[in-house]
C-alpha positions as CSV (number, residue, x, y, z in Angstrom):
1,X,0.0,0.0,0.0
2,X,1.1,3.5,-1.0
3,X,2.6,5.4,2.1
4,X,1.7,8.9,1.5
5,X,2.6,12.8,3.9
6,X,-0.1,15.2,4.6
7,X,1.0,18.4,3.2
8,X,0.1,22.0,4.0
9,X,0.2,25.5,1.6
10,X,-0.4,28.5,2.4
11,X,-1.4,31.1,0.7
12,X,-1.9,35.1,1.0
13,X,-1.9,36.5,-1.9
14,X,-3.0,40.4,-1.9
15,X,-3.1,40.3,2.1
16,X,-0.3,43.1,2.4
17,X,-1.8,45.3,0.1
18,X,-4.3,45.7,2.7
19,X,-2.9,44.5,6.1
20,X,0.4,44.2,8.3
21,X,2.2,41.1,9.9
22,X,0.5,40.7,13.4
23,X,1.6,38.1,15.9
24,X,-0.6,35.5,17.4
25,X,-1.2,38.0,20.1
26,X,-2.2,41.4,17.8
27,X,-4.3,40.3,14.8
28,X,-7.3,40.9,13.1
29,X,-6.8,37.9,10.7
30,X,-5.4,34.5,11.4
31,X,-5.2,32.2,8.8
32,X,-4.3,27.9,9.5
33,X,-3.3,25.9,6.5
34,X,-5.5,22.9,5.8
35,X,-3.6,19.7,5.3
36,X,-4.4,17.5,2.0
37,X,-3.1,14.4,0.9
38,X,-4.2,11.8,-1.5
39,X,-5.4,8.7,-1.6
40,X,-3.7,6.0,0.7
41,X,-2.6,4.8,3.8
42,X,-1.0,7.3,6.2
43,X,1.7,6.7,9.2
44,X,1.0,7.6,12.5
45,X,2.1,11.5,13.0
46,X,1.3,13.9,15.1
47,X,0.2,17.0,13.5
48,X,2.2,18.7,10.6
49,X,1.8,22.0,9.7
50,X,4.7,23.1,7.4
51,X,3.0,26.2,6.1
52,X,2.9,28.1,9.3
53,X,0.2,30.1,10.4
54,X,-0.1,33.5,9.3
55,X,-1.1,36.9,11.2
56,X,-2.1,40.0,10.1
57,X,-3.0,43.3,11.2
58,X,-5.6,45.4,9.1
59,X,-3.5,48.7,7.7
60,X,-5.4,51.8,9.0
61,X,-4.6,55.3,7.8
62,X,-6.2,58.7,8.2
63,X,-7.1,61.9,6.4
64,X,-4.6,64.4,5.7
65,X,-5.3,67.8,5.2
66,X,-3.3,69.7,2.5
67,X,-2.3,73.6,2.4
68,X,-2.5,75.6,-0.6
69,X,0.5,77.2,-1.9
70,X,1.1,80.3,-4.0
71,X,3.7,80.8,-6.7
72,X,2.8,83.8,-9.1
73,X,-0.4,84.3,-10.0
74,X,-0.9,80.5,-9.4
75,X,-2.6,78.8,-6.6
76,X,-1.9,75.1,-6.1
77,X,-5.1,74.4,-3.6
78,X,-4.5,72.0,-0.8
79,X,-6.3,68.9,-1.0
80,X,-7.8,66.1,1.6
81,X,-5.6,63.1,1.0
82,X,-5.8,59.3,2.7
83,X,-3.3,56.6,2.2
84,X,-4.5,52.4,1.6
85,X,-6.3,50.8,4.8
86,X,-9.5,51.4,7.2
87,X,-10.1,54.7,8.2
88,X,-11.7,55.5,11.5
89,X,-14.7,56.8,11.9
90,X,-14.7,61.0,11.8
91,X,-15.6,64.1,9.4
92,X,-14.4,67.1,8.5
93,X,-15.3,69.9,9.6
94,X,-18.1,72.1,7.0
95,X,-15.7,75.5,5.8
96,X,-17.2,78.5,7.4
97,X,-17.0,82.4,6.4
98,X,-16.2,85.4,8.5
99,X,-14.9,89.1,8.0
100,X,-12.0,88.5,10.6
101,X,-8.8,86.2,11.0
102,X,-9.7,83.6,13.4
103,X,-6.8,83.5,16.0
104,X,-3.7,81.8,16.1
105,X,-4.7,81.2,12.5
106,X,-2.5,81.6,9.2
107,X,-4.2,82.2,6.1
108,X,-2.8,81.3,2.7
109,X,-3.5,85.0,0.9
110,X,-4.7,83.7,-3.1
111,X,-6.0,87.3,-3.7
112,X,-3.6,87.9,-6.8
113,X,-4.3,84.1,-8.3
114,X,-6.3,82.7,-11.1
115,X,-7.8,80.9,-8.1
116,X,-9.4,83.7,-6.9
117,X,-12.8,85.5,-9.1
118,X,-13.2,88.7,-10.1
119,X,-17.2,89.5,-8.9
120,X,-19.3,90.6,-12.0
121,X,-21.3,93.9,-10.9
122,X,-24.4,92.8,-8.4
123,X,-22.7,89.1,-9.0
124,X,-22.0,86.7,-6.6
125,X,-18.8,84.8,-5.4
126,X,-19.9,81.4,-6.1
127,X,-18.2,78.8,-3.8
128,X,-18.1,74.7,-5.1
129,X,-18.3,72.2,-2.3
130,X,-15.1,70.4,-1.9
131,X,-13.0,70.5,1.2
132,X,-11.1,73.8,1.5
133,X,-8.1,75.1,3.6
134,X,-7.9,78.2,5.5
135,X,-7.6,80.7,2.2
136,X,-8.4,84.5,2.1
137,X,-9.3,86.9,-0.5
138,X,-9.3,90.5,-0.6
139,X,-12.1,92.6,-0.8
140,X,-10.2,94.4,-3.4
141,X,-10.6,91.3,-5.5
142,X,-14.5,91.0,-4.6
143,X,-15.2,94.5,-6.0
144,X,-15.3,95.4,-10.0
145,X,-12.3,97.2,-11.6
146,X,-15.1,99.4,-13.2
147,X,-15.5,101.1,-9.9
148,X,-14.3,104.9,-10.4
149,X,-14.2,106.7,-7.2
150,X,-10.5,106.9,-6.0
151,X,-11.5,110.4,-3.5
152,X,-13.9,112.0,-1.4
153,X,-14.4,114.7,-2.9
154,X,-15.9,113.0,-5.7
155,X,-19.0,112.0,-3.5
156,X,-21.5,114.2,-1.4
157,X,-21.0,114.4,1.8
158,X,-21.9,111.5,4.3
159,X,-22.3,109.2,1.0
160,X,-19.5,105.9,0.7
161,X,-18.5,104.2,-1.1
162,X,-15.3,101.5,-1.8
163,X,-12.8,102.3,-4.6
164,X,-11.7,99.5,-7.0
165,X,-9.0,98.3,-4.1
166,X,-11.4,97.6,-1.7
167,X,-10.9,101.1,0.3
168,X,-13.7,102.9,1.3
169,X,-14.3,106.3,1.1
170,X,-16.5,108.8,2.2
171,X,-17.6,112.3,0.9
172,X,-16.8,115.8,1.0
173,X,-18.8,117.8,-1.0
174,X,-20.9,119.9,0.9
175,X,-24.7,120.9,-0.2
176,X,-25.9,124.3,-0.4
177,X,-29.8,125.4,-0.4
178,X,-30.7,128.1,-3.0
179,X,-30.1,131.6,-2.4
180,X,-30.4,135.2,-3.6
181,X,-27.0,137.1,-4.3
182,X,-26.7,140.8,-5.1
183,X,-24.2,141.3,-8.0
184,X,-23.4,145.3,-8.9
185,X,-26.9,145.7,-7.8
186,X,-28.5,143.4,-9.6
187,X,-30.3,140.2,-7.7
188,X,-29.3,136.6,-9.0
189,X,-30.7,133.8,-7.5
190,X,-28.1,131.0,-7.3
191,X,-30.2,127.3,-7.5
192,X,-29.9,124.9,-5.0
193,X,-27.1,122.2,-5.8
194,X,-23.4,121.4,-4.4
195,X,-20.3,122.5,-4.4
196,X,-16.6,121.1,-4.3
């Protein structure tokens, strides 16, 4: 009769694309060869297992949350980025707005990039969901070039208004109610209007 030798194989084939070695005592997976042999009589033995036993750890990684950089007039935006494995449960947080520099904060200034939109007159700035670092834009950029005042005494008095840098400024010119002036004798009534 044919003497045959239980034999073992192992394989793990894509395991380390996704998991680590563990040990017996830090594993998620464990994975024991099954013996086979063929047909015939088999010897007394105690328990072979030439394939080993394998363990592994599952690979875990987490997000990574870029910064924009600046060169030029280009802005390279900074993106969310994860490596391979199981990532634990979380969120990012939603990108909020405000007219002040939160503190302790530094702000990556993309006011003289492509990145950043010039605002059509009574437009909008229209904002894309996508995760977003901490950016800032100036309200230069968020006002038309076609704005034309550049002084105050090109306004009236208590009226403001912001130049094409994003300055505001607010007017001179005084107002003046009609009147009645005597020139060599003669009455002329000057109209109600302004005056620089």
């Amino acid at each position: 009769m044919t003497t045959v030798t239980p034999t073992t194989s192992y394989a793990n084939t894509g395991m380390s694309t996704y998991f680590n070695t563990g040990t017996s005592d830090n594993n998620n997976v464990t994975i024991t060869p099954q013996y086979s042999n063929s047909a015939g009589y088999v010897s007394a033995h105690t328990d072979q297992n030439n394939g080993g036993i394998g363990y592994w750890k599952i690979k875990t990684t987490s997000v990574t949350q870029g910064t924009t950089t600046v060169s030029g007039t280009t802005a390279t935006r900074g993106n969310a980025s994860w490596g391979t494995g199981w990532i634990t449960s979380s969120s990012i947080a939603a990108a909020t707005f405000s007219n002040s520099a939160t503190s302790g904060v530094t702000y990556v200034d993309i006011s003289n990039t492509t990145a950043a939109p010039i605002l059509a007159a009574e437009g909008y700035l229209y904002i894309n969901k996508g995760y977003t670092d901490n950016l800032r834009i100036s309200l230069a950029k968020l006002i038309p070039d076609s704005a034309t005042v550049s002084a105050s005494n090109q306004m009236l008095n208590g009226v403001a208004a912001y130049d094409s840098n994003g300055k505001l400024w607010t007017g001179n010119i005084q107002t003046k109610t009609g009147s009645d002036l005597s020139v060599n004798g003669k009455t002329v009534t000057v109209p109600a209007g302004y005056y620089a």
